[in-house]
C-alpha positions as CSV (number, residue, x, y, z in Angstrom):
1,X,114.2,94.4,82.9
2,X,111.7,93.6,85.4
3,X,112.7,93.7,89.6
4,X,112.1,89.7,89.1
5,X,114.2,89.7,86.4
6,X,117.2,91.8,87.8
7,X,117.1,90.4,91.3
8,X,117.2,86.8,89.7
9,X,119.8,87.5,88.2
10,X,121.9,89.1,91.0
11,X,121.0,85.8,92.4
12,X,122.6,83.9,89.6
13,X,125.5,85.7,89.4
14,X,126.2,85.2,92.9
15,X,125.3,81.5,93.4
16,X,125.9,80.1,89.5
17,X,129.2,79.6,90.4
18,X,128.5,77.1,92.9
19,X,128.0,74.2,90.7
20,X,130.1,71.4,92.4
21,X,129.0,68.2,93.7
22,X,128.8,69.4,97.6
23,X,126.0,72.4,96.4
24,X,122.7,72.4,94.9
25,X,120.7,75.6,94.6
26,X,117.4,76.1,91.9
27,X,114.6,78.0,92.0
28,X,111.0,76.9,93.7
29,X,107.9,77.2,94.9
30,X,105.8,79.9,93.6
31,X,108.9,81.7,91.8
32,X,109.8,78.2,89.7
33,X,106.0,78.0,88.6
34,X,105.8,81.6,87.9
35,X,109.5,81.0,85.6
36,X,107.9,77.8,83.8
37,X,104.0,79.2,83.6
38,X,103.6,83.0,83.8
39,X,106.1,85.4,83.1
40,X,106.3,84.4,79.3
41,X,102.7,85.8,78.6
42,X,103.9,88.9,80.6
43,X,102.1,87.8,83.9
44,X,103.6,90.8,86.4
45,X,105.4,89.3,89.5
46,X,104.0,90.3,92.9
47,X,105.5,87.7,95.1
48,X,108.7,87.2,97.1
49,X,111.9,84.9,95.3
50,X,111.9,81.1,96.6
51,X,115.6,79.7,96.3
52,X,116.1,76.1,97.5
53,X,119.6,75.3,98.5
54,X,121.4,72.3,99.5
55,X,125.1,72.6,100.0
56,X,127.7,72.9,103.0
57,X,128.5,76.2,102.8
58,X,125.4,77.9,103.7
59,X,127.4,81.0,105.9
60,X,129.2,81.6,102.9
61,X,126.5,82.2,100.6
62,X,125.1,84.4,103.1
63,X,127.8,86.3,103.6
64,X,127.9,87.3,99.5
65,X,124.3,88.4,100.0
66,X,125.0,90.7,102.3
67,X,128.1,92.2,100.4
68,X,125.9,92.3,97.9
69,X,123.4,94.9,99.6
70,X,120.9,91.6,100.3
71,X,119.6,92.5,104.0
72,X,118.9,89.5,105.9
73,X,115.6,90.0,108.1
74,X,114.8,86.7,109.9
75,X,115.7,83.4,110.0
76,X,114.7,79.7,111.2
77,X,117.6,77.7,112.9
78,X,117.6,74.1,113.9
79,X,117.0,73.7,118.3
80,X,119.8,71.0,117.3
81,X,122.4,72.2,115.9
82,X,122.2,75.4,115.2
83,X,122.0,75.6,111.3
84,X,120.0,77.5,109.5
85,X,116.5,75.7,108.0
86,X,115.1,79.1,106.3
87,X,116.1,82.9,106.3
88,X,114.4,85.9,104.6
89,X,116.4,88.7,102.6
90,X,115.3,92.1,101.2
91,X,116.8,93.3,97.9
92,X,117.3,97.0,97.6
93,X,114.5,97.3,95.8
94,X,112.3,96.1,98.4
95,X,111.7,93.0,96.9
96,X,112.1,89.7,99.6
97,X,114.2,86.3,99.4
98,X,113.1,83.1,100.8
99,X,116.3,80.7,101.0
100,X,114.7,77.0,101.8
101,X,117.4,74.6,102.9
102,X,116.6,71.0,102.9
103,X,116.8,68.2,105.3
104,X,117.3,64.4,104.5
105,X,115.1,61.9,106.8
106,X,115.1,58.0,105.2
107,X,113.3,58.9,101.1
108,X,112.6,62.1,101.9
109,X,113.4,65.9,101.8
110,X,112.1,68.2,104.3
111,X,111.9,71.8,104.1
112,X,110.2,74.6,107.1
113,X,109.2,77.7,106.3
114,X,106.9,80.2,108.4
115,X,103.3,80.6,107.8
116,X,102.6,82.0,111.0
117,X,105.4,84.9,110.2
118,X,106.7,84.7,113.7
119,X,110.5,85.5,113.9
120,X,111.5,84.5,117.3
121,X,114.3,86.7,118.8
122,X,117.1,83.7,118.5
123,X,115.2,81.8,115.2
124,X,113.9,78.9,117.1
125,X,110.7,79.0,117.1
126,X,108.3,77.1,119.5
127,X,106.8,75.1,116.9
128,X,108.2,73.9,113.4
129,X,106.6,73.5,110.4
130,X,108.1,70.9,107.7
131,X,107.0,70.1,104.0
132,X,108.5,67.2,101.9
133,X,109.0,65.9,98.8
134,X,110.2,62.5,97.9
135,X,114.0,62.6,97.7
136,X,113.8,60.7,94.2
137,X,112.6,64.0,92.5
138,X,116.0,65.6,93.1
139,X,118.0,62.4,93.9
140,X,121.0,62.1,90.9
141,X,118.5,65.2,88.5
142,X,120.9,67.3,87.7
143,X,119.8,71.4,87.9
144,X,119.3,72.7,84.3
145,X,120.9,75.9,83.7
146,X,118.9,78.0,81.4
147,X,119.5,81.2,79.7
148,X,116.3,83.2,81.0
149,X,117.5,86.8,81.1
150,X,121.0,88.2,81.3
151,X,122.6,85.3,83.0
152,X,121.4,81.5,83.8
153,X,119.0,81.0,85.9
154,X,118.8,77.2,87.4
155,X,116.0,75.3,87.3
156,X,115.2,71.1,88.7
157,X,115.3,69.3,85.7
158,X,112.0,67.7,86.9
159,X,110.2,70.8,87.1
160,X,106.9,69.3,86.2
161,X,107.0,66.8,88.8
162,X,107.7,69.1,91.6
163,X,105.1,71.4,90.2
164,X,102.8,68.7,90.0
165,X,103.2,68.2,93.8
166,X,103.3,70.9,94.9
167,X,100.8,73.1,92.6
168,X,98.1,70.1,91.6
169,X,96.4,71.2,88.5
170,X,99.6,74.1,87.9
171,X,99.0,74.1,83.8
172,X,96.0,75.9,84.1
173,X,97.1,79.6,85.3
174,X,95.1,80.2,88.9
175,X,95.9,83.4,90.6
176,X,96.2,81.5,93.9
177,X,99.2,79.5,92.4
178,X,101.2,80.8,96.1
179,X,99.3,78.1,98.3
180,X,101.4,75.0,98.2
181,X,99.4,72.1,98.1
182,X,102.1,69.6,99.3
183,X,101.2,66.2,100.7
184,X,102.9,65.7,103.9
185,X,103.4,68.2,106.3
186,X,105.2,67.4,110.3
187,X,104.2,70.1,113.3
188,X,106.7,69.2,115.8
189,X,108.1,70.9,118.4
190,X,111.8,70.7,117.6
191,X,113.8,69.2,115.2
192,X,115.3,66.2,116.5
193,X,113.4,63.9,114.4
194,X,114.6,65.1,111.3
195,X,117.7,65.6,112.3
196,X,119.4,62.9,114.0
């Protein structure tokens, strides 16, 4: 088994039992379209794990990582309220963890993430960064559960349609499948437009 392959499914094992109604968690990004396009013809794995989560119980999840020998190295918080919009892990192995969580504004789901690879001190930073998706794709779509390796691995139903938004062209295999390519993106300086 491959370090993707274990560490995904450390990841299953601890959040697949977290399928209720209040929490939402599936693979993304570059890790979804590597899942879907490129490890089945045996395409090694050189990037970090993107995990989206929605749910209410963020802290709680965190905590199991970190039982779990996941060390947390930064994090993004809201300048609102305090929650937590994005935090990096390490797995023992060395390889990193990206845990996205989502924000509602009106017909659309935000997420921030770090480009700049600043960590502020106390997680705010002095500028955020937002990408979105129309709420639709994930709006009443079920997460598919499907047996990958030793345990399920969860999956948006409408994979395709987030990959074609946010990897235009994704079919054809391009080794710079990391750069997202998504539509709308906010700079602002804090995040009380999003969330209020």
């Amino acid at each position: 088994m491959t370090p993707f392959e274990s560490n995904l499914t450390l990841l299953s094992a601890i959040l697949g039992n977290r399928r209720d109604t209040n929490h939402k968690w599936f693979v993304s990004f570059g890790s979804l379209l590597y899942l879907i396009r490129d490890h089945k013809h045996g395409v090694p794995f050189n990037q970090d794990i993107d995990i989206s989560y929605m749910g209410n119980d963020y802290d709680n999840v965190r905590q199991e990582l970190i039982k779990e020998g996941i060390e947390p190295v930064h994090k993004i918080v809201s300048d609102v309220d305090g929650n937590t919009l994005n935090e990096g892990f390490k797995f023992e192995d060395g390889m990193s963890l990206d845990i996205f969580t989502w924000l509602r504004k009106d017909d659309y789901l935000w997420h921030t993430y770090d480009f700049s690879m600043q960590h502020p001190e106390n997680g705010i930073p002095s500028k955020y960064h937002f990408k979105n998706i129309p709420a639709w794709m994930l709006d009443n779509q079920p997460c598919r559960y499907e047996f990958c390796y030793d345990e399920y691995t969860v999956i948006p139903k409408l994979y395709g349609t987030l990959l074609d938004y946010w990897y235009p062209g994704w079919i054809v295999p391009d080794p710079e499948f990391g750069t997202s390519h998504a539509q709308n993106i906010l700079n602002i300086g804090g995040c009380q437009e999003l969330c209020q």
